[in-house]
C-alpha positions as CSV (number, residue, x, y, z in Angstrom):
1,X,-36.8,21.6,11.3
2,X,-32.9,21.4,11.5
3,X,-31.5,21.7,8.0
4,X,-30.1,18.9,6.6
5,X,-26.9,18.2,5.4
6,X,-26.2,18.5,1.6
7,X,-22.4,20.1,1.2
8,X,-19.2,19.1,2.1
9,X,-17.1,21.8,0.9
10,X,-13.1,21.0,1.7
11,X,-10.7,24.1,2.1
12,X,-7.3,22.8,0.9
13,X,-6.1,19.8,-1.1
14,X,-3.2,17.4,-0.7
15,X,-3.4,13.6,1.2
16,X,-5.7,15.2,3.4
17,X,-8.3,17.1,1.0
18,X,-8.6,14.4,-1.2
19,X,-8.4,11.7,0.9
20,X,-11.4,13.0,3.1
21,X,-13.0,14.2,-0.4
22,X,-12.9,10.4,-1.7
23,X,-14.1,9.2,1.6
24,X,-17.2,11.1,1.5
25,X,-17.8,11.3,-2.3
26,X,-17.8,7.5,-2.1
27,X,-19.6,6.5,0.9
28,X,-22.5,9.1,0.2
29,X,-23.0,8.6,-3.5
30,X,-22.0,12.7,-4.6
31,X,-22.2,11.6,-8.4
32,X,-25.9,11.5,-7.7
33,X,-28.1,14.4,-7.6
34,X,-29.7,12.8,-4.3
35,X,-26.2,12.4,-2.9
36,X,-24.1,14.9,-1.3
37,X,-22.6,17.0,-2.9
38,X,-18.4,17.8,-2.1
39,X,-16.5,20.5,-3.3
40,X,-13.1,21.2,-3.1
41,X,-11.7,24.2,-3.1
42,X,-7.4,24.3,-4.0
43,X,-5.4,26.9,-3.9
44,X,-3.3,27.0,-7.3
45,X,-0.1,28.6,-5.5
46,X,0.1,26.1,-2.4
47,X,2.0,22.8,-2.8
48,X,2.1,20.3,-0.3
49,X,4.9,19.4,2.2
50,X,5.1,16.3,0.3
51,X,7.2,13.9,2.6
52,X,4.5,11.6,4.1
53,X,5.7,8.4,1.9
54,X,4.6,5.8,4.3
55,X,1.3,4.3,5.2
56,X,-0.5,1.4,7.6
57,X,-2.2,-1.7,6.1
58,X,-5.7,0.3,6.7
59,X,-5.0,2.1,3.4
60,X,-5.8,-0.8,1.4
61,X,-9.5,-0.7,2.5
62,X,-9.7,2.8,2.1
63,X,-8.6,2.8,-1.4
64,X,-10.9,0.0,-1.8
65,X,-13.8,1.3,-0.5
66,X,-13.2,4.6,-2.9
67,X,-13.1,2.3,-5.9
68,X,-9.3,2.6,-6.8
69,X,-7.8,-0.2,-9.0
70,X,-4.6,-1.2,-6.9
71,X,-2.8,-1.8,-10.2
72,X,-3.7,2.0,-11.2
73,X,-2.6,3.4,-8.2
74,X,0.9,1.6,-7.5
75,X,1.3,2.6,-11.6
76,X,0.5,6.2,-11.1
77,X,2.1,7.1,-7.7
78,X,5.2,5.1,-7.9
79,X,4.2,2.5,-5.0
80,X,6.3,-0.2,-3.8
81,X,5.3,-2.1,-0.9
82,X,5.6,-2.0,2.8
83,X,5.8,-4.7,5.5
84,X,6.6,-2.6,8.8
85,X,9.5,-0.7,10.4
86,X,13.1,-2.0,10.6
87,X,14.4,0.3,13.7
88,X,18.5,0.0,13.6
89,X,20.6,1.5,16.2
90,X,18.0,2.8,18.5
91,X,18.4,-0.5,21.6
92,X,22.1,0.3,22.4
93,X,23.4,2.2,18.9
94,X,25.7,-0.6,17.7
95,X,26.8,-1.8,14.6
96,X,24.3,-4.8,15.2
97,X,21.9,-3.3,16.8
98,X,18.7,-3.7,15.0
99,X,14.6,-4.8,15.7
100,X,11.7,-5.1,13.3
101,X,7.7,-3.8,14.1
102,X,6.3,-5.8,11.8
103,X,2.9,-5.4,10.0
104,X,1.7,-9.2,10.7
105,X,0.3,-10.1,14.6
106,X,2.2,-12.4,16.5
107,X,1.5,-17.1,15.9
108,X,-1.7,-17.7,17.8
109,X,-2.1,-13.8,19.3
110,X,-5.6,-14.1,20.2
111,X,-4.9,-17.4,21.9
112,X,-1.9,-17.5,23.7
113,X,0.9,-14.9,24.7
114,X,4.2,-16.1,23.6
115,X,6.2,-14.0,25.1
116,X,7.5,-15.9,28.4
117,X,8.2,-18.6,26.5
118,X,10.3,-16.7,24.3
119,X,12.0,-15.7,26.6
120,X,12.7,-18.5,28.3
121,X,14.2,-20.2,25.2
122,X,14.7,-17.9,22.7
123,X,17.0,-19.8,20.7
124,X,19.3,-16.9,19.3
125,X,16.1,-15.2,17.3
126,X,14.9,-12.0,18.4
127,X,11.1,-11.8,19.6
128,X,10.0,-11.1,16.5
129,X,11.9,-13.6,14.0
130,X,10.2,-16.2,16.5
131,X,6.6,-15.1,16.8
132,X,6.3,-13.9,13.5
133,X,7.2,-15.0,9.8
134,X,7.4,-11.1,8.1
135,X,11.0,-10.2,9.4
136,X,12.6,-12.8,7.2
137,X,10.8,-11.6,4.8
138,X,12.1,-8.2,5.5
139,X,15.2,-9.0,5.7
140,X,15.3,-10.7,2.4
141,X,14.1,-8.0,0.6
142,X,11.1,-10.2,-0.4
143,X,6.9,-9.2,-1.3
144,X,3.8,-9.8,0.4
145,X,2.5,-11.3,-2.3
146,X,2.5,-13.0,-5.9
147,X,1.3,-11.4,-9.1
148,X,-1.4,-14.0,-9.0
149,X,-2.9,-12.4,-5.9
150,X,-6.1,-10.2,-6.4
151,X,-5.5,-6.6,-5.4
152,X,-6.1,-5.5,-2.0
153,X,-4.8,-9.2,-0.8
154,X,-2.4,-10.4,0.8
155,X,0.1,-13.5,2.0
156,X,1.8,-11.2,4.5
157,X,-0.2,-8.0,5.9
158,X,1.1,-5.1,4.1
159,X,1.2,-0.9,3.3
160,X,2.5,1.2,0.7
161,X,5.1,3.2,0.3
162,X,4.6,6.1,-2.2
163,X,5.0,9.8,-4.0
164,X,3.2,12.1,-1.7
165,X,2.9,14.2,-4.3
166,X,1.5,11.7,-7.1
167,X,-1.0,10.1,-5.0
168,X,-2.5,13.6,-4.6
169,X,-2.8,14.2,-8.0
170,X,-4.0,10.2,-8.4
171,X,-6.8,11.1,-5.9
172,X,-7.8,14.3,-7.1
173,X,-8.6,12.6,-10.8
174,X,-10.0,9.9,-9.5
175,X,-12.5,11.9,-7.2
176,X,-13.0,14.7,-10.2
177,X,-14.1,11.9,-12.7
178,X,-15.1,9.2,-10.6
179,X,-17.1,10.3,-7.7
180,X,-18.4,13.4,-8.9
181,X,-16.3,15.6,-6.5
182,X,-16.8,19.5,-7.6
183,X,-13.1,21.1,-7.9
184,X,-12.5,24.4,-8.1
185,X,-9.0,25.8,-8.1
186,X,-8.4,29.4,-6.4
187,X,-7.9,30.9,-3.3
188,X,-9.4,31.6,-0.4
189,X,-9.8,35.1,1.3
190,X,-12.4,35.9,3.6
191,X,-14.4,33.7,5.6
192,X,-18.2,34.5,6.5
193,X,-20.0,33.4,9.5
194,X,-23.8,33.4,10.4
195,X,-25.1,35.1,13.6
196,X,-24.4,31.4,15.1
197,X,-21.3,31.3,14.6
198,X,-21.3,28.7,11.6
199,X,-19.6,29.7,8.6
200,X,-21.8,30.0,5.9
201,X,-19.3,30.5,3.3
202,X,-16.1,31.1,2.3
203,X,-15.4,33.7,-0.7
204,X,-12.8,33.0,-3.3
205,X,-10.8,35.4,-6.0
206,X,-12.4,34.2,-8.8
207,X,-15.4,32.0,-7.9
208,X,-17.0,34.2,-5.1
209,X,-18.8,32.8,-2.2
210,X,-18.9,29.3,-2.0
211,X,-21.1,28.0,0.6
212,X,-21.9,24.7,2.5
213,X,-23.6,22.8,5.3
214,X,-20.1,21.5,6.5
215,X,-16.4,22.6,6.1
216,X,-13.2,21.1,6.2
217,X,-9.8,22.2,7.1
218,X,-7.0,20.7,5.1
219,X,-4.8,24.2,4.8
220,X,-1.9,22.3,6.2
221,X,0.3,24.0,9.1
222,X,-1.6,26.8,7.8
223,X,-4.4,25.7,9.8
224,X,-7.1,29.1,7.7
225,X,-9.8,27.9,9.0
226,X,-9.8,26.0,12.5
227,X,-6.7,28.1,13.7
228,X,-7.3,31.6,11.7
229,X,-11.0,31.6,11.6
230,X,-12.0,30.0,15.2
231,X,-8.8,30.5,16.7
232,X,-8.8,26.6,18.3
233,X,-5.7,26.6,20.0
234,X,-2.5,24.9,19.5
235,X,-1.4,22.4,22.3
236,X,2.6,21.6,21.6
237,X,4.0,18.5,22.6
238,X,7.4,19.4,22.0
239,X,8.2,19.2,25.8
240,X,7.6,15.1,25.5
241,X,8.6,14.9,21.6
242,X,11.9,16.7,20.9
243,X,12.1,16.4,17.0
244,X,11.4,19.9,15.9
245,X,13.0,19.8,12.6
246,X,13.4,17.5,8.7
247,X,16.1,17.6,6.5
248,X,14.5,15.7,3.1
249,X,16.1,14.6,-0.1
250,X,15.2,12.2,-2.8
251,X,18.0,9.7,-4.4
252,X,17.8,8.2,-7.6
253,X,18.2,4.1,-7.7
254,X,21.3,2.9,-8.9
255,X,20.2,0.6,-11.9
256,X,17.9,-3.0,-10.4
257,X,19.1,-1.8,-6.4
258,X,16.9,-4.0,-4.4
259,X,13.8,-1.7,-2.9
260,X,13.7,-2.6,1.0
261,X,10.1,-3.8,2.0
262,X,10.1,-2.0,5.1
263,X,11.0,1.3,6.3
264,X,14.3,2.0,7.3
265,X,15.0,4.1,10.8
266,X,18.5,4.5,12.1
267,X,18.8,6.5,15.3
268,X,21.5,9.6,15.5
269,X,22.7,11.3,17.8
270,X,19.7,14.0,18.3
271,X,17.3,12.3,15.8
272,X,17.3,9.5,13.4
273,X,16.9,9.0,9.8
274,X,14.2,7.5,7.6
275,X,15.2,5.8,4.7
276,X,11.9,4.8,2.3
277,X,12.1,3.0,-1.2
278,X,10.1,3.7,-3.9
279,X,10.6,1.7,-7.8
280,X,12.4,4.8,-9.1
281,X,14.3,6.5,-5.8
282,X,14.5,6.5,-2.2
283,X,13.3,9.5,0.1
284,X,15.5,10.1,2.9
285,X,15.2,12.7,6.0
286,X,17.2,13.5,9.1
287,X,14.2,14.3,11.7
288,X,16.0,15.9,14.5
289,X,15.9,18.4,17.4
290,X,17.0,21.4,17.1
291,X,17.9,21.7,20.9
292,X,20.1,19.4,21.1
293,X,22.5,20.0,17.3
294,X,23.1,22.4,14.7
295,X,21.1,22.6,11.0
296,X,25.3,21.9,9.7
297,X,26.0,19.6,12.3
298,X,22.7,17.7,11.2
299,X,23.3,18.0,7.6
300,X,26.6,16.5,7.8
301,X,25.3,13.3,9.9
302,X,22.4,12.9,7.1
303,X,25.8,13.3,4.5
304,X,27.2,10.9,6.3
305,X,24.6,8.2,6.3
306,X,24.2,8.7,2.3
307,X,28.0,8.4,1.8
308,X,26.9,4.9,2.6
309,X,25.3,4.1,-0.3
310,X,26.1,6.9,-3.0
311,X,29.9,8.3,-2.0
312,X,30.8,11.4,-2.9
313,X,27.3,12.2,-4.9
314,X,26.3,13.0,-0.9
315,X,28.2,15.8,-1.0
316,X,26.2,17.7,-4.0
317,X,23.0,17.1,-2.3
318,X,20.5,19.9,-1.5
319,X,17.9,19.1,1.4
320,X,14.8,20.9,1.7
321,X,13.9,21.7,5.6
322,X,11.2,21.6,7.1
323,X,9.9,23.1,10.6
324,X,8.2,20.9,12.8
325,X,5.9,21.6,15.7
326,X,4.8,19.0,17.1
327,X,0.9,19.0,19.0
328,X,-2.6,19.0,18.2
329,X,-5.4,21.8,18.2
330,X,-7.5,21.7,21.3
331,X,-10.5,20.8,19.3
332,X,-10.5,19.5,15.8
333,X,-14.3,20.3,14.8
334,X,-16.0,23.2,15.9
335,X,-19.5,24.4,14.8
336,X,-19.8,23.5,11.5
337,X,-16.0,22.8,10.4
338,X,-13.7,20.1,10.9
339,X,-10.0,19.9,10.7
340,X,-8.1,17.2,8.9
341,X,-4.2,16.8,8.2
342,X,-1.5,19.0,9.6
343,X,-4.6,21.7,10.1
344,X,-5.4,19.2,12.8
345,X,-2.2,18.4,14.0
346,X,1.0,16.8,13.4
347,X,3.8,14.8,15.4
348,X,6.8,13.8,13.5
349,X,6.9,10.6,10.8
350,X,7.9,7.8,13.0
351,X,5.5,5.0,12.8
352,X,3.8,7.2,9.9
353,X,1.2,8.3,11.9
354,X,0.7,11.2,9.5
355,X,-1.3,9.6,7.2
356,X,-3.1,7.2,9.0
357,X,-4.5,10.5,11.4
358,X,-5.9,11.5,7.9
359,X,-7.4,8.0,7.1
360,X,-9.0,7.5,10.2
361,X,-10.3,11.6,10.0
362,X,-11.6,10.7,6.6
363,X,-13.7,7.9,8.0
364,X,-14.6,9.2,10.6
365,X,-16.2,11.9,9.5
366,X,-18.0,9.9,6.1
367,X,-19.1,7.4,8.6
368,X,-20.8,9.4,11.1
369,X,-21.2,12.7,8.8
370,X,-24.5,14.0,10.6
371,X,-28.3,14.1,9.0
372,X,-28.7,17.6,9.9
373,X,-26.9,20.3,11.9
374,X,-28.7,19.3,14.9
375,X,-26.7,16.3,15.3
376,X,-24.0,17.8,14.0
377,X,-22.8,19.2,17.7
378,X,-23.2,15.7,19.3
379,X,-21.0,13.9,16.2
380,X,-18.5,16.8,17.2
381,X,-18.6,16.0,20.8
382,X,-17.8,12.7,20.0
383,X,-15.1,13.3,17.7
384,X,-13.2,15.7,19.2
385,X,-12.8,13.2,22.5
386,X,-12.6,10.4,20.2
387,X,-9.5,12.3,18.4
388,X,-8.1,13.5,21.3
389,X,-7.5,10.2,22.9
390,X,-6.3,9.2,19.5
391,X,-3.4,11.8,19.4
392,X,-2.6,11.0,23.2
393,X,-1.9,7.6,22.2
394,X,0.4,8.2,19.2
395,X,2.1,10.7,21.6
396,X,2.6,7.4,24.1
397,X,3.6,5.2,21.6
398,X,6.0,7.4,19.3
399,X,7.7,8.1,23.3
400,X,7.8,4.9,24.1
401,X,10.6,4.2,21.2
402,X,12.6,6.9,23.1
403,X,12.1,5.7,26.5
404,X,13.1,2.0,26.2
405,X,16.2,2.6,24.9
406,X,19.4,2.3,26.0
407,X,21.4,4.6,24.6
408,X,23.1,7.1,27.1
409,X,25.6,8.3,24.6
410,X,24.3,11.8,24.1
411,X,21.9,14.5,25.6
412,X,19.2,13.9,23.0
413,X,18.6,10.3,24.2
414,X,19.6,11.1,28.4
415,X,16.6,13.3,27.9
416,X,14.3,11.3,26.2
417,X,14.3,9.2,29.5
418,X,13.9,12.3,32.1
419,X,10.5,11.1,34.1
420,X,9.4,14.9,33.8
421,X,9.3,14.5,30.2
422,X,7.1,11.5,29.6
423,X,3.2,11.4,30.0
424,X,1.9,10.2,33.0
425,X,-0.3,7.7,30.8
426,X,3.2,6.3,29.5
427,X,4.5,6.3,32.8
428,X,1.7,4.2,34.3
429,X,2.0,1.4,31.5
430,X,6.1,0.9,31.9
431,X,5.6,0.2,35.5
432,X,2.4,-2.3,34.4
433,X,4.8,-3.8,31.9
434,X,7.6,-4.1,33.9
435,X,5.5,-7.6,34.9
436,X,3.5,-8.3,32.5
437,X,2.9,-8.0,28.7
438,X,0.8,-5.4,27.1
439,X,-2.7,-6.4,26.7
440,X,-5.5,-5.2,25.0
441,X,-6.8,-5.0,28.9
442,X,-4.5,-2.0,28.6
443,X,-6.5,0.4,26.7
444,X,-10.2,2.0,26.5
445,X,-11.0,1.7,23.4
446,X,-11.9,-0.9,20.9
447,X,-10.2,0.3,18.0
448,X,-6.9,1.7,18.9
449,X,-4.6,3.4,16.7
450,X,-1.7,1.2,18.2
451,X,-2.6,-2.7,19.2
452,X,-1.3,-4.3,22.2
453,X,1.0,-6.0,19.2
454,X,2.6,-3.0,18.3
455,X,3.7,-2.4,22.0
456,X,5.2,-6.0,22.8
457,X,7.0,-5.8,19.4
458,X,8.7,-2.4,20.4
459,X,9.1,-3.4,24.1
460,X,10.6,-6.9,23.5
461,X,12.2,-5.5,20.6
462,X,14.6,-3.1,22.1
463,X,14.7,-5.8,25.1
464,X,12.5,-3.9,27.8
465,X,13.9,-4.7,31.3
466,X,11.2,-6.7,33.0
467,X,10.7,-8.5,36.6
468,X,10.2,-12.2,35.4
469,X,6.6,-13.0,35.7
470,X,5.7,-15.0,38.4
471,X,3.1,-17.7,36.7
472,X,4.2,-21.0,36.0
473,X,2.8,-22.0,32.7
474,X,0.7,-25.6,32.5
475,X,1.2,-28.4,30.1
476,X,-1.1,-27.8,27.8
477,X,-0.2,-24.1,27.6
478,X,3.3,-25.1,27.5
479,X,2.7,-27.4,24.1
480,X,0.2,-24.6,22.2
481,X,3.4,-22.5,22.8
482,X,5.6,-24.6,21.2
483,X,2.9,-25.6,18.5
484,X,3.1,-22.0,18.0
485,X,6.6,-21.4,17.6
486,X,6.4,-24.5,14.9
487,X,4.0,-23.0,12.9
488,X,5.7,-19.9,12.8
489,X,8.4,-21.7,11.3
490,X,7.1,-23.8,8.8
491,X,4.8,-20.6,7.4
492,X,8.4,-18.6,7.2
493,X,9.9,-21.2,5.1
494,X,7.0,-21.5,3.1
495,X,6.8,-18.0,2.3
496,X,10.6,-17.1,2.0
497,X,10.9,-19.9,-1.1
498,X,7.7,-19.1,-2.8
499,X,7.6,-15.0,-2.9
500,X,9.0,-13.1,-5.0
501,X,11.7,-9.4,-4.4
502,X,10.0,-6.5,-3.9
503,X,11.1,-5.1,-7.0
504,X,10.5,-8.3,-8.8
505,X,6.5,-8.0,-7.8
506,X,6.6,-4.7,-8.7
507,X,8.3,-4.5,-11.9
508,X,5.2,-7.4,-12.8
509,X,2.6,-4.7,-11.4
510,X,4.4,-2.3,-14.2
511,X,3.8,-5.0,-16.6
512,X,0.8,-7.2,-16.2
513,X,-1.0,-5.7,-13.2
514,X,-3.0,-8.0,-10.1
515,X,-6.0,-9.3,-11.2
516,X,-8.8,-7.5,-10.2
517,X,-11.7,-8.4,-8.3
């Protein structure tokens, strides 16, 4: 008989060790003895990149379903919340040039599509100010919810924005003396296969051979196991995504500044710039390429763009840099390991797919973690097309920002837009779009990292050229539209007089926490 599968035994910490090592520990009981059993192995000298501050709504339910108190972990990890992407100076780079990719679907989206009547008569507001209630919330600084909400709910559809570096640590306690997760802190040398090719274990300075059933890879860039060990190879997208390089710095809050509810991107000349805010700083980056300007060229626009808000503290500023390549590994799980996080693959952090790729790993792999190692090879089958599409499609989306702008004032953006540069998938959609919206029609699977949504608010948000569509819309299609457009109006005043500021929600977490379920 196959053997079955009792350990999980995870080869790196960070987001991506623990994350996975929470998923697991919690869907498959491990603080039984009939559970399974997950160990993770850390080295003591390796700290994480430590930049990935922003997540997607899903990270509610996956904190959730690993039995985290929401009021514990936006305490611990220095959380404030996030409604979706404000993208300024990317449509045409003027002063006024801004859109929102908001976290909530557009009035009535699984009924009608609001667009052409939008555009018809759009009444000064951009697509999504009239479709949807959360960028007046945005741009009012304002929460998702009341302090009367239970955790995990929510008025307005939200993420987090947090310390990379303290939700690590908040995960690894809780999964230590929660879930029952074995930790053992040293490093790994030499990895030992079976005549199968498997790896049977992996030996360690101090602890010796460690072995398991299943391993995963969450070394980071480092990649030890899937790269090192199996050599997968490393397929770079640079060629279609230019940003090769991050300048990061953190910037203490001036005493009760307002903390933005959304994540802040303002396009560059060869790049653009996040700008995230936590209750006690902001994290900002330049993410640029390195093809098209100079490390001082680049550090002096990111100067620049903090000169705004701090003066001539920008100057003293240190960034840390970091290297990007940007691709995935041919294959993410091979015999009996599995790749997670930046061992997996890595893009850059527009749209903050970095964490989500780790959420939806995570899951993946606790949901469908196989009996025995016979199933094993068809689960990795499965998962390794299942993952490639996924990357594909973040690859599409992240280019489609690029594409659909307007901006012709540099190299950086003229090249964006060369034909030979974007994917053929890409490619295919524009010229679908160019006369219709994007429909879930459009893609092949179910659950897509990107919704139809998430297209038509970038599209119409950085006003797409499109051939007018031809259908005439009918009465009763005509009114739902405008019924639509109502609603969405009377929901946006209702919301932007009864929520509270970001920071006034949050300072409340601080103090009297949500109410727990």
């Amino acid at each position: 008989m196959s053997k079955s599968l009792k350990h999980v035994v995870i080869v790196g910490g960070g987001s991506a060790g623990w994350s996975t090592a929470g998923s697991i520990a919690a869907m498959h009981n491990s603080k039984s003895k009939q559970g399974i059993k997950v160990t993770l192995i850390e080295s003591p000298d390796v700290s994480s990149v430590g930049v990935g501050e922003g997540t997607w709504p899903t990270m509610r339910g996956t904190l959730q379903k690993m039995g985290v108190s929401e009021t514990d972990f936006m305490r611990q990890c220095d959380v404030s919340f996030k409604q979706g992407s404000k993208f300024v100076k990317w449509v045409t780079g003027s002063e006024d040039d801004f859109y929102y990719h908001p976290f909530v679907l557009p009035q009535g989206y699984f009924d009608i599509n609001l667009f052409k009547y939008w555009q018809q008569d759009s009444q000064g507001k951009s697509y999504s100010d009239a479709v949807c209630f959360q960028e007046q919330l945005c741009e009012k600084g304002l929460a998702p919810k009341l302090i009367t909400s239970p955790e995990y709910a929510a008025a307005a559809n939200y993420a987090y924005h947090l310390d990379a570096g303290k939700f690590s640590e908040f995960l690894k306690s809780h999964c230590i003396n929660n879930l029952g997760v074995e930790y053992v802190s040293d490093h790994v040398g030499t990895i030992k296969s079976t005549d199968s090719g498997d790896i049977h274990s992996v030996n360690t300075k101090n602890h010796g051979d460690i072995s398991g059933d299943l391993f995963v890879d969450c070394t980071g860039f480092s990649s030890l196991l899937i790269g090192k060990h199996y050599q997968v190879p490393f397929i770079s997208k640079k060629d279609v995504l230019f940003i090769d390089t991050a300048l990061a710095v953190q910037i203490p809050y001036e005493e009760d500044d307002a903390i933005a509810s959304h994540t802040i991107s303002t396009a560059q000349d060869a790049g653009w710039i996040w700008d995230i805010g936590l209750p006690s700083r902001r994290g900002v980056g330049h993410v640029y390429s390195s093809s098209h300007t100079s490390q001082v060229d680049a550090e002096n626009v990111l100067r620049a763009y903090l000169h705004h808000s701090i003066g001539e503290k920008s100057e003293d500023l240190v960034f840390r840099k970091i290297d990007i390549n940007p691709g995935f590994r041919e294959k993410f799980w091979v015999n009996n390991c599995v790749a997670v996080g930046m061992a997996a693959g890595f893009l850059e952090p527009l749209e903050a797919s970095a964490l989500v790729m780790i959420e939806l790993a995570a899951t993946t792999i606790s949901e469908q973690l196989p009996a025995d190692r016979e199933c094993m090879d068809i689960v990795a089958k499965h998962y390794n097309a299942r993952f490639s599409y996924n990357w594909e499609r973040i690859i599409d989306f992240l280019k489609l920002h690029y594409i659909a702008s307007k901006r012709l004032d540099t190299a950086f953006w003229r090249d964006n837009r060369n034909p030979d540069t974007i994917p053929e998938s890409l490619q295919e959609l524009m010229s679908l779009w160019k006369h219709r919206s994007p429909s879930e029609y459009d893609f092949s699977h179910k659950r897509e990292v990107f919704s139809a949504a998430s297209y038509q608010y970038v599209l119409y948000g950085m006003d797409f050229e499109f051939t007018q569509m031809p259908s005439e819309a009918n009465e009763t299609e005509q009114k739902l539209a405008q019924r639509m457009f109502a609603d969405n109006r009377k929901v946006t005043e209702k919301y932007v007089s009864a929520l509270p500021t970001n920071r006034e929600l949050i300072s409340k977490v601080a103090k009297f926490g949500f109410s727990r379920v």
